[in-house]
Residue frames as qw, qx, qy, qz and C-alpha x, y, z in Angstrom:
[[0.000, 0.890, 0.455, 0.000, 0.00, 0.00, 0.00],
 [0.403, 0.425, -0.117, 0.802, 1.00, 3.37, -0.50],
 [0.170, -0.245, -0.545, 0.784, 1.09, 6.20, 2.03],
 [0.394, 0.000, 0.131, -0.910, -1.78, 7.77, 0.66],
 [0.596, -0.147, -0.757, -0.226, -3.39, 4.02, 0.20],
 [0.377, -0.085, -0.757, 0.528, -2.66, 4.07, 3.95],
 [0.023, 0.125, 0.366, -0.922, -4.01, 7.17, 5.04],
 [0.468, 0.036, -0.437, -0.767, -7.21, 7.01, 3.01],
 [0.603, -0.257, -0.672, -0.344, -8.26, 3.73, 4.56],
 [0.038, -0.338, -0.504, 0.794, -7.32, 5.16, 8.12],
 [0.057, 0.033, 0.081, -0.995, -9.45, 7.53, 7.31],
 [0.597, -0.228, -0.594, -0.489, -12.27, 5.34, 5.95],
 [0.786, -0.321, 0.362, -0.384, -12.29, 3.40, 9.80],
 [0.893, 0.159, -0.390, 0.157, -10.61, 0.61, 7.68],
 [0.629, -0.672, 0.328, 0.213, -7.94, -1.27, 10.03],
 [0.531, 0.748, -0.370, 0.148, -4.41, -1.14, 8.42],
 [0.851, -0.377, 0.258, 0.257, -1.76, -3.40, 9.80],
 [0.329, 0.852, -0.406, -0.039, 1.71, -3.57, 9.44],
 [0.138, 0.382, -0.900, 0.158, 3.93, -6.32, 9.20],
 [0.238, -0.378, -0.886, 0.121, 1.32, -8.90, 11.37],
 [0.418, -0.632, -0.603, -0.248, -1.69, -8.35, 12.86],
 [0.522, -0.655, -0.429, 0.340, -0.10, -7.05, 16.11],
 [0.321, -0.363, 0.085, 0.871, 0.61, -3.64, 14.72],
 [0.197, 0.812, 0.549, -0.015, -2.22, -1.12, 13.88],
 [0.313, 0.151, 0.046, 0.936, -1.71, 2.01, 11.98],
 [0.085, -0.790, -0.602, 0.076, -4.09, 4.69, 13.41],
 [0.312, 0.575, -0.061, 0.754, -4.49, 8.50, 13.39],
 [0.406, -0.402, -0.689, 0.446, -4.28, 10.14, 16.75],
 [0.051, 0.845, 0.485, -0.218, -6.01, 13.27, 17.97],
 [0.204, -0.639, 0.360, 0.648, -3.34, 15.30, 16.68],
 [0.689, 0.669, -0.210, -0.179, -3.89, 14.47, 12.91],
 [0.174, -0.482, 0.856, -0.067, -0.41, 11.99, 13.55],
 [0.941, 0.062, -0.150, -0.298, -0.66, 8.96, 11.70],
 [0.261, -0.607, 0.711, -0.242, 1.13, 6.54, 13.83],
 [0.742, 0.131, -0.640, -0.147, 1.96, 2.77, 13.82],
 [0.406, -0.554, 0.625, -0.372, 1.74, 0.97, 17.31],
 [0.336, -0.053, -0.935, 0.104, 2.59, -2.86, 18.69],
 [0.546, -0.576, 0.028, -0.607, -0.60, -2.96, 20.54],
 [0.726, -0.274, -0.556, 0.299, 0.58, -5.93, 23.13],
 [0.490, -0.358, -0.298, 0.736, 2.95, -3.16, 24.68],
 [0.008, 0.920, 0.300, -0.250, 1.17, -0.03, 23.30],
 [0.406, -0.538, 0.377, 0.636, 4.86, 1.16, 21.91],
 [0.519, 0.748, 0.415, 0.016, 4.42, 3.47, 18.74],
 [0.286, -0.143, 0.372, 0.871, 6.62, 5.39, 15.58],
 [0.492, 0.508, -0.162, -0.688, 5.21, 8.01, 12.85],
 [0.785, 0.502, 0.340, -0.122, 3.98, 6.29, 10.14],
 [0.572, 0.748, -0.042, 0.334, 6.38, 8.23, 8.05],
 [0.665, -0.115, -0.217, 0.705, 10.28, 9.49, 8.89],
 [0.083, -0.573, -0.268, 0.770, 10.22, 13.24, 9.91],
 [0.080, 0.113, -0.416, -0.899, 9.40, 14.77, 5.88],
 [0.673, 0.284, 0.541, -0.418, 6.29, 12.66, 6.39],
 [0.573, 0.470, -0.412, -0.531, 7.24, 11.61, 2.73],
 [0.515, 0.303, -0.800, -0.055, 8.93, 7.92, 3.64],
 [0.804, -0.391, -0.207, -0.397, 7.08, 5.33, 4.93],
 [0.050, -0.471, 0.844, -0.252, 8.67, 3.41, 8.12],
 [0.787, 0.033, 0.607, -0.104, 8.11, 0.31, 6.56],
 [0.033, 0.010, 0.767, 0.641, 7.84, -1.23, 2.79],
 [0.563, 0.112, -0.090, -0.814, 5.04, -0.38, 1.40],
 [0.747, -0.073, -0.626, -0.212, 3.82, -4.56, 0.37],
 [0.361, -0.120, -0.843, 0.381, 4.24, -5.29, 4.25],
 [0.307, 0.085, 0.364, -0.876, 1.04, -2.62, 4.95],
 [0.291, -0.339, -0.805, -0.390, -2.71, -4.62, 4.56],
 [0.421, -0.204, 0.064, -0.881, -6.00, -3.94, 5.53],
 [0.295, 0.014, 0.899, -0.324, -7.67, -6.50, 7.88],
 [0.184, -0.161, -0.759, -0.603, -9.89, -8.34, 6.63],
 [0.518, -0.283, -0.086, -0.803, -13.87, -8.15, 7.86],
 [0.251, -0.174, 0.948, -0.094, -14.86, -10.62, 10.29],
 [0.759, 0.356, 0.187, -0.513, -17.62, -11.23, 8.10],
 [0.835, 0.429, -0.338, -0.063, -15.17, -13.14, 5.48],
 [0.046, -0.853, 0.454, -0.253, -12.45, -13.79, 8.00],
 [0.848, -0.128, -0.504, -0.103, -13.46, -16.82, 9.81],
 [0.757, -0.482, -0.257, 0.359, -10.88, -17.43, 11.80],
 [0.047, -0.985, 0.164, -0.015, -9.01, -13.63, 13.10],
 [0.547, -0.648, 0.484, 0.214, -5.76, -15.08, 13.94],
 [0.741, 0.354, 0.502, 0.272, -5.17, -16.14, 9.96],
 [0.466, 0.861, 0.163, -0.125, -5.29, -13.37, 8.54],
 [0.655, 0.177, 0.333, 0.655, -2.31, -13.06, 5.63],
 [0.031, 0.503, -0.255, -0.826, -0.43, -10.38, 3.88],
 [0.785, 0.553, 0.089, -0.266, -2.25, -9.84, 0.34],
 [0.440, 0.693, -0.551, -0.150, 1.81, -10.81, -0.81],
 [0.954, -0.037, -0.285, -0.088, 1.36, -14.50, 1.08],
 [0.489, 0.434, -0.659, 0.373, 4.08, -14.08, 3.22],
 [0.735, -0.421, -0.496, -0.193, 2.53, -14.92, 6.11],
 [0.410, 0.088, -0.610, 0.672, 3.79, -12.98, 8.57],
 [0.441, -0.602, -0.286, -0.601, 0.24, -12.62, 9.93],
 [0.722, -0.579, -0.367, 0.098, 0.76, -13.32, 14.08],
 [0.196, -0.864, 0.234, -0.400, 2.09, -11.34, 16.53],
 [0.047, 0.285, -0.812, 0.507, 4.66, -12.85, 19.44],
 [0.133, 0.080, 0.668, -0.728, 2.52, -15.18, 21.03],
 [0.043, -0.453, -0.855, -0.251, -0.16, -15.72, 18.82],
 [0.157, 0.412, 0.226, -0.869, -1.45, -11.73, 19.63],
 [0.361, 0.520, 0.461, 0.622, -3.95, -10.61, 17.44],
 [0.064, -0.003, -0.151, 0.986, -4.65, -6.83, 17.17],
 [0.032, -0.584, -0.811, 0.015, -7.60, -5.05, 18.20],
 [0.075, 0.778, 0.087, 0.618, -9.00, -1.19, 17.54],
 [0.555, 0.142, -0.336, 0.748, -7.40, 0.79, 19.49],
 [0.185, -0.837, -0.503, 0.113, -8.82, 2.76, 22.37],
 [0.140, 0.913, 0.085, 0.374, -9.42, 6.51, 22.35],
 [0.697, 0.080, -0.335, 0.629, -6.54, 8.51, 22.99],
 [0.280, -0.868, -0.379, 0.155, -6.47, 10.66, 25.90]]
């Protein structure tokens, strides 16, 4: 995905993951689009300070999939099959509560 692939489905409410399941990209109240591990809550920008370069590869960012087609949550794949879909531990992510 690109960064404006990214931001666009933040913005829709879509969840966006990075790398596995246990890392959610969200925007906080600041307009900051930010990438946390939710186990430990520990979060980077989305982007390096120019906000132009993503801090990641762009094919390791995917939108979760609905649990309407999902079955089972703890499956869920990268759309490039590399299956690095589980967190440490067999986490999965989950929306993130509001930030105070």
């Amino acid at each position: 995905m690109t960064l404006e692939d990214i931001k666009a489905a933040v913005d829709a409410g879509q969840t966006v993951h990075w790398a596995n399941t246990g890392y959610v990209v969200h925007k906080d109240r600041l307009g900051q689009y930010l990438i946390t591990y939710v186990p430990n809550g520990s979060c980077i920008g989305l982007t390096d300070r120019s906000g132009h370069r993503l801090n990641g590869n762009e094919a390791e960012f995917f939108i979760a999939r609905s649990e309407d087609g999902a079955g089972n949550l703890d499956s869920q794949s990268r759309p490039d099959g590399q299956g690095r879909d589980a967190a440490p531990g067999g986490a999965v992510a989950h929306p993130l509560a509001r930030q105070r």
